[in-house]
MARBABA-664032 format. One record per residue: x negated, y negated, z negated of N, C-alpha, C, CB in turn. Coordinates in steps of 0.2 Angstrom, whole numbers, padded with zeros to 4 digits, always signed. Glycine has a CB too. Layout:
XYZXYZXYZXYZ;...
***
This chain:
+0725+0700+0282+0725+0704+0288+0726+0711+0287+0717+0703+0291;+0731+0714+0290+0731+0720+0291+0726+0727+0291+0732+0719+0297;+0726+0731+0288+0724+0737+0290+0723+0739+0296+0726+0740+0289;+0716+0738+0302+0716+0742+0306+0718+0738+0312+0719+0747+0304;+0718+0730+0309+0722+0727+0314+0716+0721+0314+0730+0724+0312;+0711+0720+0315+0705+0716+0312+0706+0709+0318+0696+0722+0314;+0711+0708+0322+0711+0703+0324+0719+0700+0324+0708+0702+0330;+0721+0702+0319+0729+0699+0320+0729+0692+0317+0735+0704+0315;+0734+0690+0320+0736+0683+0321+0730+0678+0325+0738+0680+0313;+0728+0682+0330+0722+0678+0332+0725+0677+0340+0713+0683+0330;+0723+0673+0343+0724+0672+0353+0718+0672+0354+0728+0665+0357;+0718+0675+0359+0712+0676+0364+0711+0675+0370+0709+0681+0363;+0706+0673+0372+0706+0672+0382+0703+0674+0383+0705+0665+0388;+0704+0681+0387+0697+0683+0392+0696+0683+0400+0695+0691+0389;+0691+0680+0404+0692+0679+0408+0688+0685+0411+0691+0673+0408;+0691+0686+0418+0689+0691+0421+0695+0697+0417+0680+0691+0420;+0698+0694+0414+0703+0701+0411+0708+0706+0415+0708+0698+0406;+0706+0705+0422+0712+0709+0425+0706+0715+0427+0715+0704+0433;+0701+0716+0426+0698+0722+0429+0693+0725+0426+0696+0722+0436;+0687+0729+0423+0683+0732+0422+0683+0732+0413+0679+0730+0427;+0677+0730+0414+0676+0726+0405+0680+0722+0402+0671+0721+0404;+0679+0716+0406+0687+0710+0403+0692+0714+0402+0691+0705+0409;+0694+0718+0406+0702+0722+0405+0703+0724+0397+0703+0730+0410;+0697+0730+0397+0695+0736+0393+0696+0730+0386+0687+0741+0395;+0693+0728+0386+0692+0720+0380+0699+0717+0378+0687+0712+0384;+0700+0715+0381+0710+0714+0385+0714+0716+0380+0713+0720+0393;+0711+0720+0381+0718+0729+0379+0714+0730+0372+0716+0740+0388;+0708+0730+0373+0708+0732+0365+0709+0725+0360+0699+0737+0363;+0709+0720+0362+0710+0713+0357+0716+0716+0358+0708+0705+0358;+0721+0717+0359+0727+0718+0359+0730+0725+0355+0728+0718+0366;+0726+0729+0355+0727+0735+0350+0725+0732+0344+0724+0741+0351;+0720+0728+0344+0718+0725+0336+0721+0719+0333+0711+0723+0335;+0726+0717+0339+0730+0714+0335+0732+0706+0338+0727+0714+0328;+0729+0704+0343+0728+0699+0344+0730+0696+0352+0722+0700+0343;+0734+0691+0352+0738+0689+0358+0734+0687+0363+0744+0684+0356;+0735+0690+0367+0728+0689+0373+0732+0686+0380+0724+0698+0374;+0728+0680+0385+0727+0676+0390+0724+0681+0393+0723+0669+0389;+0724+0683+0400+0719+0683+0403+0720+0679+0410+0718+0690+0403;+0712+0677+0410+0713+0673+0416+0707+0675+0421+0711+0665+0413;+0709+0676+0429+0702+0680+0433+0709+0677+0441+0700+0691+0431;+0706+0677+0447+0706+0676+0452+0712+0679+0457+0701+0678+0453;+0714+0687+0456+0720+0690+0456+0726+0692+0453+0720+0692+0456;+0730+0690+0457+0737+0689+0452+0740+0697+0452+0743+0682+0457;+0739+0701+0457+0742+0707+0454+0736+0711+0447+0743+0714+0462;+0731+0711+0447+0729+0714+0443+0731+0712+0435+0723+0713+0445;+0729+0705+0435+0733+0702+0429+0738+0702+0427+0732+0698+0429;+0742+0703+0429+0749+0704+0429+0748+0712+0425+0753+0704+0436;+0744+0715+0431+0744+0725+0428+0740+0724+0421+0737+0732+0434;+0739+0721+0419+0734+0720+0411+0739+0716+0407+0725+0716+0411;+0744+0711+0411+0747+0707+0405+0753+0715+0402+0753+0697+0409;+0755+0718+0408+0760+0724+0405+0757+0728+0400+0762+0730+0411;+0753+0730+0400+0747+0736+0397+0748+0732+0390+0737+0735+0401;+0744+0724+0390+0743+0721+0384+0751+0719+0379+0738+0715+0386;+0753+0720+0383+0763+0718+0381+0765+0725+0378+0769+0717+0390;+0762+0731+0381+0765+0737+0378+0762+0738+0373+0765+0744+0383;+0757+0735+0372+0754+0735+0362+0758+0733+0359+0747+0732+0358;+0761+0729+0360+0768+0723+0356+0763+0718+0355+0772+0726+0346;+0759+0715+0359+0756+0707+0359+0760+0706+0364+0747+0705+0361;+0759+0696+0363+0761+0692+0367+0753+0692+0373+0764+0685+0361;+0757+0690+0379+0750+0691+0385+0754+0684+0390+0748+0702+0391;+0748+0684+0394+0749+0677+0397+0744+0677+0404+0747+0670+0391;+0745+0677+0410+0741+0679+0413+0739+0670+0418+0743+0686+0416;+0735+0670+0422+0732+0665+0425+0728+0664+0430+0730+0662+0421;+0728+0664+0435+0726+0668+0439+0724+0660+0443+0731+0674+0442;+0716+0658+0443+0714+0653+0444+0705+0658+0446+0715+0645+0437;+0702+0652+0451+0696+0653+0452+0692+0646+0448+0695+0654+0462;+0689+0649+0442+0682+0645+0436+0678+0641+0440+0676+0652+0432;+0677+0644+0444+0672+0638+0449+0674+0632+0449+0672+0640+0456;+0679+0631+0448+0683+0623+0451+0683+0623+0442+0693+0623+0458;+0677+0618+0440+0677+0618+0432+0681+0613+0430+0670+0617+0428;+0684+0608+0435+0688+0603+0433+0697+0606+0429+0688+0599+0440;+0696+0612+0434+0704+0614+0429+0702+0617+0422+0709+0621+0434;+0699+0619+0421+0695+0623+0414+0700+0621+0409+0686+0620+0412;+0699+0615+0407+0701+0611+0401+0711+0612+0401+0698+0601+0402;+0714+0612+0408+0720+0613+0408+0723+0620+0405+0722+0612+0414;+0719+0625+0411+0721+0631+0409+0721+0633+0401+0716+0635+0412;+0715+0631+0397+0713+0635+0391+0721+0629+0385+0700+0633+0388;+0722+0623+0388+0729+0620+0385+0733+0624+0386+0731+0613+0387;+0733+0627+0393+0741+0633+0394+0742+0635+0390+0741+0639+0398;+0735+0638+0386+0735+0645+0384+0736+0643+0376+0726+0649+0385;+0734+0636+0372+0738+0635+0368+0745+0633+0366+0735+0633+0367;+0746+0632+0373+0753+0628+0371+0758+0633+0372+0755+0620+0377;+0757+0638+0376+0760+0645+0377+0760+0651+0373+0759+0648+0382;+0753+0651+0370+0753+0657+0364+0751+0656+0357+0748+0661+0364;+0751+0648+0358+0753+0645+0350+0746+0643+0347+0756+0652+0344;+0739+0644+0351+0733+0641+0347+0729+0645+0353+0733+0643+0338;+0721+0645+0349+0716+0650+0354+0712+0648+0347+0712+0647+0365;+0709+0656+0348+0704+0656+0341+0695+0662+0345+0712+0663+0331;+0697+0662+0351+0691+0669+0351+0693+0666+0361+0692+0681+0347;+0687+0666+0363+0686+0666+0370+0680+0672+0374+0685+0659+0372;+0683+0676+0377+0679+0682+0380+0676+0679+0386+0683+0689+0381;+0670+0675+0389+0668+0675+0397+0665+0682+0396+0663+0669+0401;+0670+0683+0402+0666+0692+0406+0666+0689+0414+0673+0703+0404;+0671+0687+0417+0671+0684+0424+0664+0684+0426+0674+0677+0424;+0664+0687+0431+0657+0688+0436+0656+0688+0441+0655+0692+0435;+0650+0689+0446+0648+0691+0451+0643+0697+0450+0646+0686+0453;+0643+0702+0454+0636+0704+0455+0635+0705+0464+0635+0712+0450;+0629+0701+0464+0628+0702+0473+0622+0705+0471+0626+0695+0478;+0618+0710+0475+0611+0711+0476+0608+0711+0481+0609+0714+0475;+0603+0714+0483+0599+0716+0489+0592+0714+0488+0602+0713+0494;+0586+0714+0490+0580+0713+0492+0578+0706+0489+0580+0713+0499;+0574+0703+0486+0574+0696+0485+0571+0692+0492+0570+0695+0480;+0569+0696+0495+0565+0694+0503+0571+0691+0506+0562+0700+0508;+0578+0694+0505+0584+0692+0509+0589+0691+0506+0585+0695+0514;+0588+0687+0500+0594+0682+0496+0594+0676+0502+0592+0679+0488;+0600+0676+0503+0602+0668+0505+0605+0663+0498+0609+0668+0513;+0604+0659+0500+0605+0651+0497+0614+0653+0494+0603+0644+0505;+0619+0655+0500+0624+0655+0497+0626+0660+0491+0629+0655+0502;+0623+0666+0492+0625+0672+0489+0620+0670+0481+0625+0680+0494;+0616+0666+0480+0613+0662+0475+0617+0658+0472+0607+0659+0477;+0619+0654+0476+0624+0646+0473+0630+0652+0470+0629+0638+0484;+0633+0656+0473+0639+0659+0471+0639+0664+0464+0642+0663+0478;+0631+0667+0463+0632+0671+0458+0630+0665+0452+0627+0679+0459;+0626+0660+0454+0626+0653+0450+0630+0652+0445+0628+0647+0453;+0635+0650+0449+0641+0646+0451+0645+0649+0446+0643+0647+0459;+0645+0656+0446+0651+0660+0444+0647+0664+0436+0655+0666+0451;+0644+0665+0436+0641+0669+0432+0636+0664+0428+0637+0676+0436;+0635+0657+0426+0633+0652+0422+0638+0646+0422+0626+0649+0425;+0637+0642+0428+0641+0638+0428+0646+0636+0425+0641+0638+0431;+0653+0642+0428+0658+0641+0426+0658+0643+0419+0663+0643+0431;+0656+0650+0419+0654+0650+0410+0653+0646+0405+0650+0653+0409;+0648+0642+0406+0647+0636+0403+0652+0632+0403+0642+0632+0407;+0655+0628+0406+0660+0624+0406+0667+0628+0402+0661+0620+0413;+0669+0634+0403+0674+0639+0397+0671+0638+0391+0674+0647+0398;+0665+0638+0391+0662+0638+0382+0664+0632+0380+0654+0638+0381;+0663+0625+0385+0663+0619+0382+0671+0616+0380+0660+0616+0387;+0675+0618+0385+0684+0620+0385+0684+0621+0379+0688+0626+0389;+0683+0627+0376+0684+0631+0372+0680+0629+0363+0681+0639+0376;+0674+0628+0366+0670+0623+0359+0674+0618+0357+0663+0619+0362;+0676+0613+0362+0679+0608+0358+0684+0608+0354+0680+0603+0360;+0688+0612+0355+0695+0617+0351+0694+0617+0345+0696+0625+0353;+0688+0621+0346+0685+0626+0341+0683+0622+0335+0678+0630+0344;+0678+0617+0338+0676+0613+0333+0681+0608+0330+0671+0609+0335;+0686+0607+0335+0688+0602+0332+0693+0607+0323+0694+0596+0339;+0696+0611+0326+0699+0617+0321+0695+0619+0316+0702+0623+0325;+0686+0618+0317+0683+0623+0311+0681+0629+0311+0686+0624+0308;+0684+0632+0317+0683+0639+0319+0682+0641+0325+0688+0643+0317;+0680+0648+0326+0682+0650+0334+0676+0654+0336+0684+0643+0340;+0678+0659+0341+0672+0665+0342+0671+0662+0349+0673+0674+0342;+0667+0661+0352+0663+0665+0359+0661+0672+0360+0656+0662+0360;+0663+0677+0364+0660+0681+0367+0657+0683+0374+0663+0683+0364;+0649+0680+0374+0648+0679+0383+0646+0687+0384+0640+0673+0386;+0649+0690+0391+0646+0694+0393+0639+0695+0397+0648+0695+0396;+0635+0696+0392+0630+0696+0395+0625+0703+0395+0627+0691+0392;+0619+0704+0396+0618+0712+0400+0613+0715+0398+0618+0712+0407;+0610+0722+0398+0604+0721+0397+0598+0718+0401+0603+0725+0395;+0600+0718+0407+0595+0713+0411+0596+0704+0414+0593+0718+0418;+0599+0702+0403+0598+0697+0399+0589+0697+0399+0602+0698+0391;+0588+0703+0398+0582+0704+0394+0576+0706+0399+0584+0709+0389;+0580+0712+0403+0576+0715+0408+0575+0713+0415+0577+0721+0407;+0570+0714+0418+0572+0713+0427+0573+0719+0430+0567+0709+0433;+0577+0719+0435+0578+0724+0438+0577+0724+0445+0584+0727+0436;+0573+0730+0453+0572+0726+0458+0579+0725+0459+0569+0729+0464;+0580+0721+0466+0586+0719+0470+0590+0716+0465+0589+0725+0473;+0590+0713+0459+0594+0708+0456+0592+0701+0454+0597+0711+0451;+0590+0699+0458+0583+0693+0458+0592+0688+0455+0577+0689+0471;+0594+0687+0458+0599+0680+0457+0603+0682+0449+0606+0680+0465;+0608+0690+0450+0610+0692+0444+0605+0691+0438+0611+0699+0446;+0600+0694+0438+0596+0694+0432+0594+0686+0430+0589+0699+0434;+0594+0681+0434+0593+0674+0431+0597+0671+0428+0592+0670+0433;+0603+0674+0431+0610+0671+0429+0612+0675+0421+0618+0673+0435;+0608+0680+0420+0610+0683+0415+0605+0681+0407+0611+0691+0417;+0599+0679+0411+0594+0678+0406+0596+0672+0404+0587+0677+0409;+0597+0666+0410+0599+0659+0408+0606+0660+0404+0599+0655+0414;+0610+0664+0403+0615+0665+0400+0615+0666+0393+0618+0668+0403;+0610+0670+0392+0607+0669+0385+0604+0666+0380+0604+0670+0384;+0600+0663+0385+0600+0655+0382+0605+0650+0380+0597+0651+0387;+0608+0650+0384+0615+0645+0384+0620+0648+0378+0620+0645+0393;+0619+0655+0376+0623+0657+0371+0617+0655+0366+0626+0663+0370;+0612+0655+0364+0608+0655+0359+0608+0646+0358+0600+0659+0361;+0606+0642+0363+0608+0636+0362+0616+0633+0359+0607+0634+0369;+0622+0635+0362+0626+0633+0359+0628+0637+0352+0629+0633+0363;+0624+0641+0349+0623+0644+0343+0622+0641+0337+0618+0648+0343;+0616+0637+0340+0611+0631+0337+0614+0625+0336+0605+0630+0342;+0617+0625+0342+0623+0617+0339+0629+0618+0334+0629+0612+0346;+0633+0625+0335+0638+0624+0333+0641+0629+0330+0641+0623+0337;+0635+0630+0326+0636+0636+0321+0637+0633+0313+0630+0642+0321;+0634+0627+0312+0636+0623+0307+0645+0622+0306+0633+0616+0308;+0646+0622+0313+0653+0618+0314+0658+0623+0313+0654+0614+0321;+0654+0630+0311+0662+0633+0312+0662+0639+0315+0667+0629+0317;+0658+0638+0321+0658+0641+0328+0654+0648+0329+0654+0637+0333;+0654+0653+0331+0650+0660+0330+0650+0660+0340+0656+0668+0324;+0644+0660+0341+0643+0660+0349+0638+0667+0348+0640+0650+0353;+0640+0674+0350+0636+0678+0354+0636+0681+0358+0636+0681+0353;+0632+0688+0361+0634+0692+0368+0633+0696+0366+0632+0692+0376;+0636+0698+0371+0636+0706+0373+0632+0711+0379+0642+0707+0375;+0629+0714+0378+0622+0716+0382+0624+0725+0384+0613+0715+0375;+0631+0724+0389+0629+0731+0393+0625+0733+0396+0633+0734+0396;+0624+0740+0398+0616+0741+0404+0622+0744+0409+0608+0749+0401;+0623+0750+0412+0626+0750+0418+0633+0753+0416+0623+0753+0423;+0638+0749+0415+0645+0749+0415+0651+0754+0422+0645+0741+0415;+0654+0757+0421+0656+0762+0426+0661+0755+0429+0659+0771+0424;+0662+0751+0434+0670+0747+0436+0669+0747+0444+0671+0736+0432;+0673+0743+0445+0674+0741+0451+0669+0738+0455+0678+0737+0450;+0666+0736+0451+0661+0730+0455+0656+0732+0454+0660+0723+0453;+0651+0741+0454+0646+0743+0455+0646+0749+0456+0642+0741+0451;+0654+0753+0457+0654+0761+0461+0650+0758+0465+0663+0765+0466;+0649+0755+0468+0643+0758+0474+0636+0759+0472+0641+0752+0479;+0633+0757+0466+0628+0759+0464+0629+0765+0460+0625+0755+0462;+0635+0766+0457+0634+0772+0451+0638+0778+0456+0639+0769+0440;+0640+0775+0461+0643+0785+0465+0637+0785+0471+0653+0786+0471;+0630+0783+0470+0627+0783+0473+0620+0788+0470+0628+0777+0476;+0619+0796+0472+0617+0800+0468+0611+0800+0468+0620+0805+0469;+0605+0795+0474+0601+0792+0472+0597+0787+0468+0601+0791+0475;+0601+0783+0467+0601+0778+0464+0603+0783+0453+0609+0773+0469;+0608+0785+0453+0607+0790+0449+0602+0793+0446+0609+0792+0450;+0598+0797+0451+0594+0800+0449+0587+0796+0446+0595+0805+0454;+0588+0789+0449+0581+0787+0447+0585+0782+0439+0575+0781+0456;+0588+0784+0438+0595+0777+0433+0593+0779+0427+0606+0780+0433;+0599+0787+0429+0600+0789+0421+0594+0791+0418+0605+0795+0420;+0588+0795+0419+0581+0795+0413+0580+0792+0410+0576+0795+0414;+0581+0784+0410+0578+0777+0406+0585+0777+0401+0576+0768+0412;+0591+0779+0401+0597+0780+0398+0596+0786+0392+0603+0782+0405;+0592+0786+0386+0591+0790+0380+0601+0795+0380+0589+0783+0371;+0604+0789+0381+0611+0792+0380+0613+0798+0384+0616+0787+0383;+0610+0797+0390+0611+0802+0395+0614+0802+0401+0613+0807+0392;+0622+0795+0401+0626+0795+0404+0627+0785+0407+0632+0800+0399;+0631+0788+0411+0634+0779+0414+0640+0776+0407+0639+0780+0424;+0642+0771+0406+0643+0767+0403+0650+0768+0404+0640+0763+0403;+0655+0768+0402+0663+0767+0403+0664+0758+0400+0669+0775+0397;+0669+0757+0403+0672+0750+0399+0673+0750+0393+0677+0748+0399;+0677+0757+0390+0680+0757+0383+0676+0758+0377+0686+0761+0383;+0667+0759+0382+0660+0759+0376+0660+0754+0373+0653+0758+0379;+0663+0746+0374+0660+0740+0373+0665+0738+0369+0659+0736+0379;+0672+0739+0368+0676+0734+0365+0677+0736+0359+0682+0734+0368;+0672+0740+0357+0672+0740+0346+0666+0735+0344+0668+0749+0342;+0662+0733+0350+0657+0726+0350+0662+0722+0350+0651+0724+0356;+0664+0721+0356+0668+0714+0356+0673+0715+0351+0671+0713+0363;+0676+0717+0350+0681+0716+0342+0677+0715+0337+0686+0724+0340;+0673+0716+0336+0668+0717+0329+0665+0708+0330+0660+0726+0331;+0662+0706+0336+0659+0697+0337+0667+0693+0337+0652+0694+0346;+0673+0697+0339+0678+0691+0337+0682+0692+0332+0682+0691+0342;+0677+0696+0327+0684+0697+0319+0678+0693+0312+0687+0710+0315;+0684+0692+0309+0679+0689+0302+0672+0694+0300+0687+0689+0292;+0672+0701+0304+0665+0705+0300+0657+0699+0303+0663+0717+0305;+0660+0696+0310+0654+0693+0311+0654+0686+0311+0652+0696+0316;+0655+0685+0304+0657+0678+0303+0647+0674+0302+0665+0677+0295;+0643+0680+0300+0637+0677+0299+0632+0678+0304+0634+0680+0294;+0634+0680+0312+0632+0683+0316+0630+0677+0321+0637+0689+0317;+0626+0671+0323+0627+0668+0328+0619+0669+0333+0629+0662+0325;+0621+0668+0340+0615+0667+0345+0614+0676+0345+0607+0661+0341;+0618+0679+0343+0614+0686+0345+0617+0689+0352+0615+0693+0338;+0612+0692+0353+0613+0696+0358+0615+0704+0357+0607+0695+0361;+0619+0708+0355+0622+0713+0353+0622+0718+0357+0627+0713+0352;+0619+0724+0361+0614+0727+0365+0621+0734+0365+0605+0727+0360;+0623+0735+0373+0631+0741+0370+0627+0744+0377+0644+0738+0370;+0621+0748+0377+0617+0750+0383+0613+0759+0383+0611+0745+0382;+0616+0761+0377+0617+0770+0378+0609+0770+0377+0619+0773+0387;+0604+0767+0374+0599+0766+0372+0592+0764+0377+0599+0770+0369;+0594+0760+0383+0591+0757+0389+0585+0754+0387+0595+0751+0392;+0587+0749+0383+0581+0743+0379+0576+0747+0375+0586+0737+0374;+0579+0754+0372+0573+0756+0369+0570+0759+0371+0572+0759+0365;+0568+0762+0377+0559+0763+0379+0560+0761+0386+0556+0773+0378;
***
């Protein structure tokens, strides 16, 4: 392996790769060496990250399918071998985040952060597991958060999908770490993307945030992808069921 290239000759899917984290993850398996899928819902965005990941000199591949419908799962993740020559590391970052009040969650915006943030995740692991095992190798990396761990108000639905998602990595740790398999997450606290400016340009919300943040500051994408390169290269070949904590120091007091 290369100097400085800690995932070369490796393919990778990450889902949700067209925007925030996924991207940032995207782009950096791709500076480290590694031919990267991305698969998420929008077809211009993915496209804007297959360019990005193409101007490192990887091969990229983009895919633009909604996970929810777990029956295509198994097709897509074959795309991705039969087009980039193999799959050795799968990134779920694909998400939801809904909030509000727990007094006034409805039933659908529960089924849908379900749905998309377990569910379909689950069945990517399992796509991806049987690859894996059958080959001997292969990384899981789940996105998961720090309120894996912690609750937070107004994320009654988020915060279960993310607890129960720990589990589900720590469980499939436990089967299939004999086999080969290295299944962990990743545990950001408040990440700066797309899908929570409303809470992080909101200077209320801020001001009650950042104190519990030792760091001081909100989170950028490009905080996380020396974790994620690090649970998809041979360094964390002894590393399984952990939860890897990239939170500016949230979880410590």
């Amino acid at each position: 392996m290369a100097a400085g290239a800690p995932l070369a000759g490796r393919v990778a899917i990450v889902t949700g790769g067209g925007r925030g984290i996924g991207r940032a993850i995207a782009v950096g398996y791709a500076e480290a060496g590694a031919d990267v899928a991305v698969i998420g819902r929008a077809r211009d965005v993915l496209d804007s990250a297959v360019a990005e990941i193409e101007g490192h000199g990887r091969r990229a591949l983009a895919l633009a399918a909604d996970l929810r419908d777990v029956a295509a799962i198994p097709a897509l993740f074959a795309r991705v071998r039969d087009e980039l020559g193999g799959l050795d590391v799968l990134v779920n970052s694909a998400g939801v985040q809904l909030t509000g009040p727990s007094l006034e969650v409805s039933e659908d915006a529960w089924d849908e952060t379900i749905d998309s943030n377990l569910k379909s995740l689950f069945f990517c692991c399992q796509a991806a597991g049987r690859h894996f095992v059958e080959q001997g190798r292969g990384k899981i990396v789940n996105l998961g958060s720090t309120f894996s761990l912690a609750g937070f108000p107004g994320f009654a639905a988020y915060t279960a999908s993310k607890g129960a998602g720990l589990q589900r990595t720590r469980t499939l740790a436990a089967e299939w770490s004999s086999l080969g398999v290295n299944v962990s997450a990743l545990g950001p606290t408040a990440i700066r993307t797309e899908m929570n400016a409303y809470l992080l340009d909101d200077p209320a919300f801020l001001e009650s945030f950042l104190p519990k943040v030792p760091a001081g500051r909100v989170g950028q994408p490009q905080d996380v992808v020396g974790a994620a390169v690090f649970l998809a290269s041979d360094a964390s070949d002894f590393v399984h069921g952990h939860l890897l904590l990239v939170d500016g120091g949230y979880t410590a007091i």
